[in-house]
C-alpha positions as CSV (number, residue, x, y, z in Angstrom):
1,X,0.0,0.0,0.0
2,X,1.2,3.4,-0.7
3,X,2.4,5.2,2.1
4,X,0.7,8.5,2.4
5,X,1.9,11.8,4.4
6,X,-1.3,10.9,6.8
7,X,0.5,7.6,7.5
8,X,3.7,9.8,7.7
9,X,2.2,12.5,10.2
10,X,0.8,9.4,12.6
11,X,3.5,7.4,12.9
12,X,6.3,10.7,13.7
13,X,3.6,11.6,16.3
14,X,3.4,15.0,14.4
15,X,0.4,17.3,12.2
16,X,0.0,17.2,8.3
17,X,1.0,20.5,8.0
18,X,4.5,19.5,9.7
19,X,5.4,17.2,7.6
20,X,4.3,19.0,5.0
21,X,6.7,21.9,5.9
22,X,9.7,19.3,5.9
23,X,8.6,17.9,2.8
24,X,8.9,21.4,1.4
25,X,11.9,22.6,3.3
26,X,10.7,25.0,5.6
27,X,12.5,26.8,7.9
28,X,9.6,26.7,10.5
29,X,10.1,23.3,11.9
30,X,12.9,22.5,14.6
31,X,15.6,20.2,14.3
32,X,14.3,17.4,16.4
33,X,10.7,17.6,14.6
34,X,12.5,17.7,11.5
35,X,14.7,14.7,11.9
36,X,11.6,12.6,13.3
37,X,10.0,13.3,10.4
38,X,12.9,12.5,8.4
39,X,13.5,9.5,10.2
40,X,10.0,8.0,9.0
41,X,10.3,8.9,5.6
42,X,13.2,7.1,5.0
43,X,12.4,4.0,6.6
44,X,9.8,3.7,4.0
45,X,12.0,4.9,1.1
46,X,9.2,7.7,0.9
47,X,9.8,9.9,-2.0
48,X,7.5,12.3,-2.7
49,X,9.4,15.1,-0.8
50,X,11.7,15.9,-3.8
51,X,8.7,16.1,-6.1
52,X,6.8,18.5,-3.8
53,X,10.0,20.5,-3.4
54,X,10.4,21.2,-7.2
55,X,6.3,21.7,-7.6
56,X,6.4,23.9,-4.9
57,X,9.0,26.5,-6.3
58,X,7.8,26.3,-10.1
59,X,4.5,26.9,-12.1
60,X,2.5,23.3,-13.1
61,X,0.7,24.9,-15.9
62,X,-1.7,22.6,-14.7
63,X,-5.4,23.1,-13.4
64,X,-7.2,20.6,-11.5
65,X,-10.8,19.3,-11.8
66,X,-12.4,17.7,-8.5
67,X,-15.7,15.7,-9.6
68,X,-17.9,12.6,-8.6
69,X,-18.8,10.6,-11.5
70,X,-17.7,12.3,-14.2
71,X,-19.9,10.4,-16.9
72,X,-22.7,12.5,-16.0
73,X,-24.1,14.5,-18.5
74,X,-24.1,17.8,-16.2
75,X,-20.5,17.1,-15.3
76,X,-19.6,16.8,-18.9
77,X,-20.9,19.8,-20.1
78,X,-19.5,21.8,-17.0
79,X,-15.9,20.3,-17.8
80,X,-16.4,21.3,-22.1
81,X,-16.9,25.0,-20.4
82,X,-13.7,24.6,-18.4
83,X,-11.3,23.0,-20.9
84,X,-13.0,25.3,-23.5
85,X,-10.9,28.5,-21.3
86,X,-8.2,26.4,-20.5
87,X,-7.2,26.2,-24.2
88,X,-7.0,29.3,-24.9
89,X,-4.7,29.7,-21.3
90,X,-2.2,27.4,-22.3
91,X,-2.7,25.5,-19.0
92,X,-3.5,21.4,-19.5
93,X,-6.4,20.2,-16.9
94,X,-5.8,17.2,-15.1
95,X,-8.9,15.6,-13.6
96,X,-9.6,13.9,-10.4
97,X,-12.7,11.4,-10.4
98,X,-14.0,11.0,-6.8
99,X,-15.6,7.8,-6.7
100,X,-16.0,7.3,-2.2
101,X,-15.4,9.3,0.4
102,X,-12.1,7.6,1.0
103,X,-10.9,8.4,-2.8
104,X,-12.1,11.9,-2.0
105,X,-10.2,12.5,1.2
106,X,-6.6,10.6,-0.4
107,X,-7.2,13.3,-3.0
108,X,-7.8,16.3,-1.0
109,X,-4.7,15.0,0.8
110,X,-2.2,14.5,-2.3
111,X,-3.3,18.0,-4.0
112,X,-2.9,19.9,-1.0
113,X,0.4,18.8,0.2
114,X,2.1,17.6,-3.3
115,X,0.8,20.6,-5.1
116,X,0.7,18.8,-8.7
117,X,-1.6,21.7,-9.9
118,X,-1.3,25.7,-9.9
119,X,-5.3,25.7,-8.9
120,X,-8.5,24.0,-8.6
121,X,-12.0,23.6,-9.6
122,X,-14.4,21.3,-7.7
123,X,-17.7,20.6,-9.2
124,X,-20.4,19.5,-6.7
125,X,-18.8,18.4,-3.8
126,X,-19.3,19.1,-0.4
127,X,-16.1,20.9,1.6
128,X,-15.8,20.0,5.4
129,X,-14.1,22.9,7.3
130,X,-11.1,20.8,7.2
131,X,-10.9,20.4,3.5
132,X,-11.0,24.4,3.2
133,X,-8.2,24.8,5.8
134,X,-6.1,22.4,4.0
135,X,-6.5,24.4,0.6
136,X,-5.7,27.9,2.3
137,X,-3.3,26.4,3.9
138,X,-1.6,25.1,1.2
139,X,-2.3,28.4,-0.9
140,X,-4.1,26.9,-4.0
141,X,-6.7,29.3,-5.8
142,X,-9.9,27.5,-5.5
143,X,-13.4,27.9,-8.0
144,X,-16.4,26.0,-7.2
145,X,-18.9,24.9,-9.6
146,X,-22.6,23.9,-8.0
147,X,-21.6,23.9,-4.2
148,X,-20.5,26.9,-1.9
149,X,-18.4,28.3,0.3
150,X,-17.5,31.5,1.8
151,X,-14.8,31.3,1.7
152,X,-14.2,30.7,-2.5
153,X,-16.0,31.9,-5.5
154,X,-18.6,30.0,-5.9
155,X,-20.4,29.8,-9.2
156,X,-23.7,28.2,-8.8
157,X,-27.3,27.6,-10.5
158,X,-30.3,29.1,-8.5
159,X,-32.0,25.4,-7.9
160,X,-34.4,26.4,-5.4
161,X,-36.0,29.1,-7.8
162,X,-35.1,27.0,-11.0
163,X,-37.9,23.9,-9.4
164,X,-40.5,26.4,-8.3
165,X,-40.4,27.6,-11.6
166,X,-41.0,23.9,-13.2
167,X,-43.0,23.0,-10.6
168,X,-45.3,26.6,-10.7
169,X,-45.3,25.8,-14.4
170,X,-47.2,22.4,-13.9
171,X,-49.8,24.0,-11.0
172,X,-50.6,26.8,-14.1
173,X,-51.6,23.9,-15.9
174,X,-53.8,22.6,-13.7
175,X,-51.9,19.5,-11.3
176,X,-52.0,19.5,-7.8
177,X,-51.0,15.9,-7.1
178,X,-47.2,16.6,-8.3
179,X,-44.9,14.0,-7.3
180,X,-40.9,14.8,-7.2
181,X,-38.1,12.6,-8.5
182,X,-35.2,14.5,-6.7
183,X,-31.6,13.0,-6.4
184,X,-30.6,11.9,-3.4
185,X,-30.0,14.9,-0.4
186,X,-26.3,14.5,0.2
187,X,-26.3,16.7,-2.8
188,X,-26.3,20.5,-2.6
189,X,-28.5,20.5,-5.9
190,X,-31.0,18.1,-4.5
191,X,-31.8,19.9,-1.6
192,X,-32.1,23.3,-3.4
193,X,-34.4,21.9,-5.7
194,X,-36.7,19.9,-3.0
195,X,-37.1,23.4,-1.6
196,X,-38.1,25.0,-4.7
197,X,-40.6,22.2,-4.8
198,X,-41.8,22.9,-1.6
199,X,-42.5,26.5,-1.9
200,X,-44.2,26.5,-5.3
201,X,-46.4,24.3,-3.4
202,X,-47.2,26.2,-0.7
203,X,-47.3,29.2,-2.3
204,X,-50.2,27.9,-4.2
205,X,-52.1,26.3,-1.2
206,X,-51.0,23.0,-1.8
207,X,-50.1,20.7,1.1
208,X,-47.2,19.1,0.7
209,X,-47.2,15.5,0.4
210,X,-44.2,13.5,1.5
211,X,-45.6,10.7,-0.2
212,X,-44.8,12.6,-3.7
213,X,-41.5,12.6,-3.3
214,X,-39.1,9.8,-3.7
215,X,-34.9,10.1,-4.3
216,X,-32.7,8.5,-6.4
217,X,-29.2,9.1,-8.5
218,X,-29.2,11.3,-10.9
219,X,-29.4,8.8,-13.8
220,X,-31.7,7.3,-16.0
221,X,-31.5,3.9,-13.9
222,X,-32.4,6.0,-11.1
223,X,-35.5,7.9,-12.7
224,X,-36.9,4.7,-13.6
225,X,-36.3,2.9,-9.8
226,X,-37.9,6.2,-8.3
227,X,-40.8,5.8,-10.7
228,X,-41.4,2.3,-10.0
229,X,-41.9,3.4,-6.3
230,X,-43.5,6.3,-6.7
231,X,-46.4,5.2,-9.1
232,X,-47.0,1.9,-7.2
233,X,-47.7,3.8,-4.3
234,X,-50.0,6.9,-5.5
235,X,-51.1,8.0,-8.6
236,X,-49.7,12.1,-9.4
237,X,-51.1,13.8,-12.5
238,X,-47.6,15.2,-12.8
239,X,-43.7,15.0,-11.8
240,X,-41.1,17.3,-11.6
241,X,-37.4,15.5,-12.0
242,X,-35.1,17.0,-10.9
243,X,-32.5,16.0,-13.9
244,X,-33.3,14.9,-17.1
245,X,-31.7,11.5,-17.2
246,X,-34.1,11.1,-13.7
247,X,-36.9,11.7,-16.3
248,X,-35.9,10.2,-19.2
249,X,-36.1,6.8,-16.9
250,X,-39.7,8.1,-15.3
251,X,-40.7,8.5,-19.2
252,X,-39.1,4.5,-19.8
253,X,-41.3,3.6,-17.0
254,X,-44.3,5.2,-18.4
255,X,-44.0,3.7,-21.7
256,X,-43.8,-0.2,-20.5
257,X,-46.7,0.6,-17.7
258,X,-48.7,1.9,-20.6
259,X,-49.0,5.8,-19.3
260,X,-49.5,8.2,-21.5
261,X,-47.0,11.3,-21.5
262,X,-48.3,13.5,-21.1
263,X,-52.1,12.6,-21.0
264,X,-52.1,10.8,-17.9
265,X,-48.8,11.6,-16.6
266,X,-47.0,15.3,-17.3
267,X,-43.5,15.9,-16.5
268,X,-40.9,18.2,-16.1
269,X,-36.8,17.9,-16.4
270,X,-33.9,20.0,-15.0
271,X,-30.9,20.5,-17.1
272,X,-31.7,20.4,-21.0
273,X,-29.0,17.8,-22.3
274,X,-28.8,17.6,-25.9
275,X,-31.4,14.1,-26.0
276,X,-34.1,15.9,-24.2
277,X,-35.2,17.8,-27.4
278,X,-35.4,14.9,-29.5
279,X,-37.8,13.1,-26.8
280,X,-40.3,16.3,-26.7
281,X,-39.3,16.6,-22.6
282,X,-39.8,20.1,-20.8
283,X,-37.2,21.2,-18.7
284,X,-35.3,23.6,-17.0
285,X,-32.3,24.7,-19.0
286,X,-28.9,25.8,-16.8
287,X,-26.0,26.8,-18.4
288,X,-24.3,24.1,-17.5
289,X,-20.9,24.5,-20.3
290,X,-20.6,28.8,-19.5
291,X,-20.7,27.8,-15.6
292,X,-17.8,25.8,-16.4
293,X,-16.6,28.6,-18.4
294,X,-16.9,31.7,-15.9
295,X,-15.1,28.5,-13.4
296,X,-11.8,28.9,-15.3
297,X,-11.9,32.1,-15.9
298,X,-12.5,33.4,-12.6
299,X,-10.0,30.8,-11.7
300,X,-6.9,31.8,-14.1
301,X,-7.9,35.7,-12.6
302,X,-6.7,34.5,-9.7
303,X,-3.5,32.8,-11.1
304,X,-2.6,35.6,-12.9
305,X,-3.1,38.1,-10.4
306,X,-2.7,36.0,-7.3
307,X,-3.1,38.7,-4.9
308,X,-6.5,37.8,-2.1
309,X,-7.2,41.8,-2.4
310,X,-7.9,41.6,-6.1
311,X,-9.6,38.2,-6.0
312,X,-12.2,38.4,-2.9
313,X,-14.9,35.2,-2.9
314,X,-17.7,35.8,-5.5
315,X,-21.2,33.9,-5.8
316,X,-22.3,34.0,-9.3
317,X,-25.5,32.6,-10.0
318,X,-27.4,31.4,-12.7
319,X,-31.0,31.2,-13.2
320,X,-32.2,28.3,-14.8
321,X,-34.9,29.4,-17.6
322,X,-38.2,26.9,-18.4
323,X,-37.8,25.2,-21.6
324,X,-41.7,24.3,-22.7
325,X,-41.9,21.1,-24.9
326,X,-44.6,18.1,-25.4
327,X,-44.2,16.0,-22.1
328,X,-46.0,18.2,-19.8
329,X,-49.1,19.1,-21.9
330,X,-48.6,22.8,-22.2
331,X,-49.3,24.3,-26.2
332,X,-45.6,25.2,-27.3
């Protein structure tokens, strides 16, 4: 097993950040620390230090991508935004596919103590306090895409208001029994978008019904699983997914159960992949590749001008915009 500077911190009896500092030569440790430190690393013929040494006084000319699941349409278009700047910078990307939370913590670990990248964007993924102090400590410039934090520009979609938009848009049309399809909460999207739910219900005097609202992945496997449940269980005149490959499965599911979209059963997407056009399925359309494009760019601002003054934490949000097509009954 690859020895990591966790393992390396534990067994000198010392923090990350010391070893860190060793690894990097700094002045800042003493002579005893150091030569504990020292002492580990080369009982296990550890060498990363001369690799973080070298990284750590030259430019990469490297950006790095933090994302779960990559193969998700959303994630793809966000990453065609961000290699889309990145070409024109001169700067390669190299991406980092968290798969677990183990995977994600390794990673946080290596990028902020190797420093293998000038900078990073991380698409959807929730920070802990600790994983911010480890990137401010290590002095990376840091862009998020679809999560936040105050402490780094953040650029994000307005979820909440995007689903009571899509979900306003089916009361207007005459549902109230409007089931949701959301994915599942640990998500920062998920939750916006169950609130959005929520207060387009209310706001129209319509009690929400737990019973309406099932969570999967966002995938097309999942959309169909949810719908399985859901329609087994109650019958809504309408559902609001909240990503189109969720609804593309709830529209599979419809077909083989024999309901007709939208007839019997309207529904409404989030995202507007390229398929969804092709299917007739409403949606909400985000701008899923420019996110990924105002990402970069904010993020080579900072590498050029790497001063915090000049680079305080933004929010930029966009607002998804309602994308009328056959599935949810409405005249085009």
């Amino acid at each position: 097993m690859r020895l990591t500077i966790r393992d390396i911190a534990k067994e000198a009896g010392v923090g990350l950040g010391t070893v860190s500092r060793v690894l990097n030569d700094s002045p800042h440790v003493s002579p005893a620390t150091r030569a504990k430190v020292l002492e580990v690393i080369d009982k296990h013929n550890y060498r990363l230090h001369a690799v973080a040494r070298s990284l750590a006084k030259r430019c990469t000319n490297t950006v790095g991508v933090i994302v779960p699941q990559f193969t998700k349409r959303f994630f793809i278009e966000v990453l065609k935004g961000i290699q889309g700047q990145l070409d024109n910078s001169g700067r390669d990307l190299i991406l980092y596919n968290v798969q677990n939370r183990v995977q994600k913590e390794e990673i946080f670990e290596r990028i902020t103590y190797e420093k293998p990248v000038d900078g990073i964007i991380v698409i959807n993924l929730r920070l802990t306090d600790r994983h911010c102090q480890l990137l401010q400590e290590a002095g990376l410039p840091v862009v998020l895409v679809d999560s936040e934090r105050h402490e780094f520009t953040s650029i994000v979609s307005d979820n909440a208001r995007g689903a009571e938009i899509a979900v306003t848009h089916l009361i207007e049309l005459g549902h109230k029994e409007i089931g949701m399809v959301n994915g599942l909460m640990r998500y920062h999207a998920s939750r916006q978008r169950l609130q959005g739910y929520k207060k387009a219900l209310t706001d129209h005097g319509i009690e929400v019904n737990h019973e309406l609202v099932v969570n999967s992945e966002f995938c097309r496997a999942g959309g169909y699983e949810a719908a399985t449940a859901l329609l087994s269980r109650v019958t809504p005149t309408a559902i609001f997914a909240a990503s189109d490959e969720q609804a593309i499965g709830i529209m599979d599911y419809a077909k083989k159960a024999g309901i007709q979209i939208p007839q019997k059963l309207a529904i409404v997407g989030f995202d507007d992949i390229d398929l969804v056009d092709f299917i007739g399925l409403s949606t909400m359309r985000q701008s899923m590749e420019e996110m990924g494009s105002v990402a970069a760019s904010k993020l080579l601002e900072m590498l050029t001008n790497p001063n915090d003054e000049e680079n305080p934490p933004e929010r930029i949000v966009f607002c998804p915009r309602l994308i009328v097509r056959s599935s949810c009954g409405s005249q085009v």
